[in-house]
N, C-alpha and C positions, 0 to 999 in steps of 0.2 A: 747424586753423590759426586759425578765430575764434577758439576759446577760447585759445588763448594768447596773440592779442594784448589780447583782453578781458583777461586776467592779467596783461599786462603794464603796458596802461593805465588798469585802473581799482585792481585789490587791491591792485596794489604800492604803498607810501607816496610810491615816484616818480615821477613824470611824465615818460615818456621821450619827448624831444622829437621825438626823428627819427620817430615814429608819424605825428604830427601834421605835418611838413614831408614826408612822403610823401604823405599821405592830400591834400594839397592841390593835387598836382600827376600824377594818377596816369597822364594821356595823352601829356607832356612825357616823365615818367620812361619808359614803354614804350617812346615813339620812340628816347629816349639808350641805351635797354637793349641796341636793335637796332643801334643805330649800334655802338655799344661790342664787341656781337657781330662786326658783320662785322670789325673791324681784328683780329679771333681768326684767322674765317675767310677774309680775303682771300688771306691770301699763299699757302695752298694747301700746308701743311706739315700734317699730320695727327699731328706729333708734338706741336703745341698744342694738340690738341683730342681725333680720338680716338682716337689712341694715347699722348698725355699721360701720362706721372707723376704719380702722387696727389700727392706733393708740389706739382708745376707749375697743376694741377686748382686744388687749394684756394686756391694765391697769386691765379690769375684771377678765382676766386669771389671771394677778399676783395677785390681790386681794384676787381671792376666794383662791388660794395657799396659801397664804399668812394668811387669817383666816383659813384654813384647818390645817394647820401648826401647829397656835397658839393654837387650840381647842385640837390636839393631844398632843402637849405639855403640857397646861394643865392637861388634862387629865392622863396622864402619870406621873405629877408631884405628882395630888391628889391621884395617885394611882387606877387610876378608871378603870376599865373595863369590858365595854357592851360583851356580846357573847349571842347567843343562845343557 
């Protein structure tokens, strides 16, 4: 997994931003990950989860990426950063 973020942020001629809006925020994003998780698991239907459609599967994965994403972004815009 290092190596290909190495790959991504150093060989490539581009700078992919969300590396570095992740990398700054990585105990914020864990908490939202788990948050993000339970609105899967609360209502207690196992057709979201694990008996899910691969179709259903991948839309969640891109979702929760996809609000993880924007939360670091955010975050990184407002200048914020969680650490212990």
């Amino acid at each position: 997994m290092f190596a290909l973020f190495d790959l991504l942020a150093v060989r490539l001629p581009f700078q992919p931003g969300w590396l570095e809006a992740w990398g700054r925020n990585p105990l914020a994003l864990y908490l939202a990950h788990f948050l993000l998780l339970g609105l899967v698991y609360l209502p207690d239907q196992p057709g979201l989860y694990a008996q899910a459609p691969l179709w259903l599967a991948i839309l969640e994965m891109v979702l929760l990426v996809l609000l993880l994403s924007g939360l670091a972004f955010w975050l990184k815009k407002k200048r914020i950063v969680l650490s212990l």
